[in-house]
N, C-alpha and C positions, 0 to 999 in steps of 0.2 A: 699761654705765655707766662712766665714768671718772672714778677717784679720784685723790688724793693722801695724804698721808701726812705729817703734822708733826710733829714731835718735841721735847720739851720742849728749850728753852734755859738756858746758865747764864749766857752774855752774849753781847750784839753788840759785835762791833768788827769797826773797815774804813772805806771811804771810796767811797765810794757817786754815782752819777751815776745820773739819771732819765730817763726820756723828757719829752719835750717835752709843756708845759702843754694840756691837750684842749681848755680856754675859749677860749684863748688861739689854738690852732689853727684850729680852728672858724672862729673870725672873721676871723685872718687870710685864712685862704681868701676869704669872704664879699666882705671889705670889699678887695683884691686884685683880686677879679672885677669890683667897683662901680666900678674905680680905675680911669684911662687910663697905660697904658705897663706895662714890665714890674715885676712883684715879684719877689724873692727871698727866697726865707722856710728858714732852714737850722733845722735841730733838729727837722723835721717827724714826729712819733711816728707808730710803728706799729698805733696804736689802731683799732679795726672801725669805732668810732664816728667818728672824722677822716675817715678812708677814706670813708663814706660820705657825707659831707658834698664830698670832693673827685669822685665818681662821679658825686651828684647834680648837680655843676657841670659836669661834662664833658658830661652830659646835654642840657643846657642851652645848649652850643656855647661855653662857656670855656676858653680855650684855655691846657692846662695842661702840665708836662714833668715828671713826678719823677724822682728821682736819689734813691735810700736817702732820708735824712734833709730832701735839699733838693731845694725844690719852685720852680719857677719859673713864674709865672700871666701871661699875656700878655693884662690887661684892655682893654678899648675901650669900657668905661663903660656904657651902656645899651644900646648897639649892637652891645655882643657876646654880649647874650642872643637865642638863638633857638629856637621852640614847640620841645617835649622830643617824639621821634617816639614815645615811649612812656609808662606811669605811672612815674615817680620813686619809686624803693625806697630810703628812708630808714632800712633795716635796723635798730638797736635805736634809735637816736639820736634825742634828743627835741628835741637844740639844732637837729640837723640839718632836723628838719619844722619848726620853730616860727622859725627865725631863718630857712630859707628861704621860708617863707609871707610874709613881710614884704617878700623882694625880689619875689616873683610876683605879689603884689599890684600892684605897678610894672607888669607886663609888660604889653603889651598883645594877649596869648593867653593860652588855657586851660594851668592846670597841674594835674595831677593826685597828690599826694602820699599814699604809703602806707608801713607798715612790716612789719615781724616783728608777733609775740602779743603779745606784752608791749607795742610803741611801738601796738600797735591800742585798746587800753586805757587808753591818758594823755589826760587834760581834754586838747580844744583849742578849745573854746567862748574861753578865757580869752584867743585872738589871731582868733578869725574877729569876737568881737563889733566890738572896736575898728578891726578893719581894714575888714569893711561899714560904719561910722560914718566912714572915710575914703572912703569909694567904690566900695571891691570887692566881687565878688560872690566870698562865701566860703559853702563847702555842706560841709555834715561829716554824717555820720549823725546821726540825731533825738537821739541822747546825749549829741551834741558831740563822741565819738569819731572817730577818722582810719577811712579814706579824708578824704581834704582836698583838695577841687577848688576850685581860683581862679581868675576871672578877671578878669584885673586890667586897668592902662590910666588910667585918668583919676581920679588920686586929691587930695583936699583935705586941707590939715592941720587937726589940732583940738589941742582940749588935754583929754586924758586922765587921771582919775587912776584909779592899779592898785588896785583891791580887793583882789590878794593881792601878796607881795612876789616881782617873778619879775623876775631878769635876762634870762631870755629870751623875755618879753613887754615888755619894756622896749627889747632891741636889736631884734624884729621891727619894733614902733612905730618906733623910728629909722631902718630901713631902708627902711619904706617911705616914709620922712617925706623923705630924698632925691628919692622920685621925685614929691613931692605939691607943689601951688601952694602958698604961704604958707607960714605957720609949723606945724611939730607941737611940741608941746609936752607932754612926761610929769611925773606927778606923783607921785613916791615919798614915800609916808607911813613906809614904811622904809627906809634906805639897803640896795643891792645890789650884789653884784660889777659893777665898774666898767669892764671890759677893753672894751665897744664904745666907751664914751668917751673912753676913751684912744686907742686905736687909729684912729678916726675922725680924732680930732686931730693924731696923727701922720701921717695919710696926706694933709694939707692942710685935712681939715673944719672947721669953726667951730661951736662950741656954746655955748651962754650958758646958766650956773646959776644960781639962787635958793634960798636958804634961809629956811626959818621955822621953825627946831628943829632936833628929827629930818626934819622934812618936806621933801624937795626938789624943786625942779621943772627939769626939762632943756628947751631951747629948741633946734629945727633948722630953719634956714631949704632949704625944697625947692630943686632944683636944682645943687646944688654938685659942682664941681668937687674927684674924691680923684683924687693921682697916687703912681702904682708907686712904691713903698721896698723898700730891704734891712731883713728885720727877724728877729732870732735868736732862737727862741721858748724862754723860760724853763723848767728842769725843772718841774714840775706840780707845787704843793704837795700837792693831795689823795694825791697817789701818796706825799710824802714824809713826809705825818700816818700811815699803818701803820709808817713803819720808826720816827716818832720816839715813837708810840705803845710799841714794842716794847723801845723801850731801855729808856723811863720803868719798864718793869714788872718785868725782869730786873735783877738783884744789882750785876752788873759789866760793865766795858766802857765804851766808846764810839763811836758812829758820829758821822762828817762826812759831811754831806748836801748834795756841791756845785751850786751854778749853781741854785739855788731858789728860783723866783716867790713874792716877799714881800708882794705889793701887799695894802694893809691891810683891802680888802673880801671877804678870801677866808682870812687870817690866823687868825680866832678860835679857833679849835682848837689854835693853840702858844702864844694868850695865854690859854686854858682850861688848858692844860695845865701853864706856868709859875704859874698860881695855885691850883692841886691839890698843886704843888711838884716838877713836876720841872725836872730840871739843863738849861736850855737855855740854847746863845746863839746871836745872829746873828750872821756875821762876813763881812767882805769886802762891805760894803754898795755897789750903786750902780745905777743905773738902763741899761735899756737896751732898745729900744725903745717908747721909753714906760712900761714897765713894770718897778717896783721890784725887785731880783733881790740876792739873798746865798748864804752857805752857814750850814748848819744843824749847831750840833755839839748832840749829846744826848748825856749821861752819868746812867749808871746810878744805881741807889741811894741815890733821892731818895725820900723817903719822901712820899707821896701821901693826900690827903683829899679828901673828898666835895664836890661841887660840883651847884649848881641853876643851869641854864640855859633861859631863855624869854626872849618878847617879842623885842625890836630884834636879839637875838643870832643867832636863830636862823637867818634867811637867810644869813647868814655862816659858818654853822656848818651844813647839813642836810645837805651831802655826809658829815660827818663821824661825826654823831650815832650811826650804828651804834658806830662803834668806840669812843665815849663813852662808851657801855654797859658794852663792852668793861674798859677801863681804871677804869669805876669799881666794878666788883665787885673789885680789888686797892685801893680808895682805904679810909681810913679815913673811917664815917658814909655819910650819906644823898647817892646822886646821884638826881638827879633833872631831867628832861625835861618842859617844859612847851611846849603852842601848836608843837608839830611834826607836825600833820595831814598835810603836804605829805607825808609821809615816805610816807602811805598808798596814795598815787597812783604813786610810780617806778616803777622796773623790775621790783622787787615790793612788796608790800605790807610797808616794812623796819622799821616797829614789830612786827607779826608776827614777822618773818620770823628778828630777830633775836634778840627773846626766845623764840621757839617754839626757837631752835638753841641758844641758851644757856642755857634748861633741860634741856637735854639733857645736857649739859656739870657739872648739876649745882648750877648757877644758881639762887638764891631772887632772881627779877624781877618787881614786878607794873606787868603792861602796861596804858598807859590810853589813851582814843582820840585824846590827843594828845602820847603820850610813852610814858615808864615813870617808874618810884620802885627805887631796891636800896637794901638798906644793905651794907659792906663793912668790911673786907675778907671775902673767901670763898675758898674753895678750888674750883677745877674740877678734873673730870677727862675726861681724854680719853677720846673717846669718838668714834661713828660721826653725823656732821651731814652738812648738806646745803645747797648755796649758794642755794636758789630759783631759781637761775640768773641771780645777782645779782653782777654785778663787788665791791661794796662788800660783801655780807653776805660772799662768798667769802674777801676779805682780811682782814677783820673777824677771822671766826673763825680764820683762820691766826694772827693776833696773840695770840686766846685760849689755841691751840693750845700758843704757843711757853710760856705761864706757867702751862701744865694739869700736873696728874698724870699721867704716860702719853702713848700717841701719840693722835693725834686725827686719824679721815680724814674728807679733804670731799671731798664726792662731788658731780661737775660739778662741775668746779675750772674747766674752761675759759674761761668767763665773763670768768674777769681781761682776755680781751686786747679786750673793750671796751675799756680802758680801761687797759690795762698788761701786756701779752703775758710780759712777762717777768719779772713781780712773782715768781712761786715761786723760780725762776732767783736773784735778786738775792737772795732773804731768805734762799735754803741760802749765801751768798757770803761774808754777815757773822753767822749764826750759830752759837754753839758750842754741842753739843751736850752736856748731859748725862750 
């Protein structure tokens, strides 16, 4: 079994650069393969979950070149997909089955998509429904769980609205709404991370909005013409919510958190954060690739209070929610999580997973089945946890670690490079130890 070992902090200081945005990778991929001519896409992270979003294209007959960071995809539009000789191993990645199911429903041959244990266990009823109601033949085992066999070909648009708030039944819908007669058209009763609409748009697409409230509806007319861009993919804010978590909680210091995707449908957890009171600002604001990007300064020794988050926030917010937990056991009064079900379904079960580790810690948390409730502040102390083998609960707890009494190991730490290979690496960079 392989641990690590955290050790309380007195401050972070330093200046800090990220891996490149996962959402944001993901789809460049994606919508690069869908495009005619070439891309370029620089900042390409080292994450498992990218990776196998770029494997399962090459599968596919996309023809791809990486170089470290920069990736270059040689699209030819529909005509560069070709039958996969084998099943497609989507490894942990959930965006990877679900935003691909949406182009193989276009294809006009069988796809067969599978994962690891953990991606063998996530709903995918929630993109086979909508996508037989365009056309395809989609077959999942009787639970709705993956294995995920498509075949796709001759698809119609409709107009859909999401029973749950999911950005990535949202860009499936869209992707397959390229290869479908007419119009498809989605209907968000919540808003969600925005990156396929953006991106889409950048790469020549055309999309027509409508609002009535919170309520939105996206319009894509089939058949369109994307062509090949240069596009620079943003630090990752989820990766940059642990480091600016860890400042808000320690005494002193500072960290600058350069080149960091600010786009406002993924942001809530630094406007959660600034309204519990800590020191934030954005600086160096401007756009590029389509996408909103700054740097991040946090400074310590802000004195922090309890917050209640549900309803419209929480899609915005559910990558974060463990470490919300986190950060309010040091908050002054009641935090509290409400309407965060989804959380039950990831890579682990992360309302579990993270009160079960942070009672361990010492934690008074009471878990409900769609949240928790603490009052704070409290004291932890370190102790021996465990990540589920959860990229998020793994980081989580390292943030707990750095404001515990004592050292604290987590055991199966490796998990991080789903989604951040070198999250430990960068957090021993800028903290000071005790």
């Amino acid at each position: 079994m392989s641990t690590i070992t955290v050790k309380p902090a007195r401050s972070l200081k330093g200046e800090i650069a990220l891996p490149g945005d996962k959402s944001i990778s993901h789809r460049a991929l994606f919508i690069s393969s869908l495009a005619k001519g070439q891309t370029t896409i620089e900042g390409f992270p080292e994450s498992t979950d990218c990776l196998s979003t770029l494997k399962a294209l090459l599968s596919l007959g996309i023809e791809i070149k990486r170089e470290g960071e920069r990736v270059l995809v040689s699209g030819k539009g529909k005509d560069g997909f070709h039958p996969p000789s084998e099943i497609i191993d989507c490894g942990n990645s959930g965006t990877t089955m679900r935003l691909l199911s949406g182009i193989a429903a276009g294809l006009p041959f069988k796809t067969v998509l599978t994962g690891d244990q953990s991606l063998r266990r996530r709903p995918m009823a929630r993109i086979a429904e909508p996508l037989r109601l365009m056309g395809a033949t989609v077959l999942t085992q009787p639970n709705g769980l993956p294995p995920v066999t498509i075949i796709g070909g001759s698809l119609s648009g409709i107009e859909y609205r999401m029973p749950i708030a999911s950005a990535q039944v949202k860009s499936c819908l869209l992707f397959a709404g390229l290869f479908a007669s007419g119009t498809t058209t989605i209907v968000e009763p919540i808003p969600t991370r925005d990156h396929t609409e953006r991106m889409l748009s950048y790469f020549g697409g055309s999309l027509k909005y409508f609002f009535a409230g919170e309520e939105k509806k996206i319009s894509l007319e089939g058949g369109q013409r994307l062509t090949g861009q240069k596009i620079k993919i943003p630090g990752d804010f989820s990766a940059a919510s642990y480091f600016m978590a860890a400042a808000a909680l320690v005494s002193e210091g500072e960290i600058l958190i350069k080149n960091v995707g600010i786009n406002p449908t993924r942001t809530a957890f630094l406007r959660t954060l600034v309204k519990m009171g800590a020191r934030i600002q954005i600086q160096n604001q401007r756009e590029e690739g389509g996408e909103p990007v700054g740097d991040i300064l946090v400074k310590g020794g802000g004195g922090l209070k309890g917050i209640t988050v549900f309803g419209s926030l929480i899609p915005n917010l559910i990558d974060e929610i463990p470490l919300l937990a986190v950060v309010g056991l040091f908050a002054q009064g009641k935090t509290e999580v409400k309407d965060a079900a989804e959380l039950r379904v990831k890579e682990s079960d992360r309302i579990a997973s993270i009160v079960t580790e942070l009672r361990k810690m010492g934690a008074r948390i009471e878990e409900r089945e769609d949240g928790f409730v603490l009052f704070g502040p409290q004291k932890l102390q370190g102790t021996r946890v465990h990540s589920h083998f959860d990229h998020r609960i793994a980081m989580s707890l390292a943030v707990a670690g750095l404001a515990a009494f004592g050292e604290t190991v987590i055991e199966e730490p490796d998990c991080v490079a789903i989604s951040f290979p070198q999250f430990f690496h960068t957090l021993n960079t800028v903290s000071c130890v005790k």
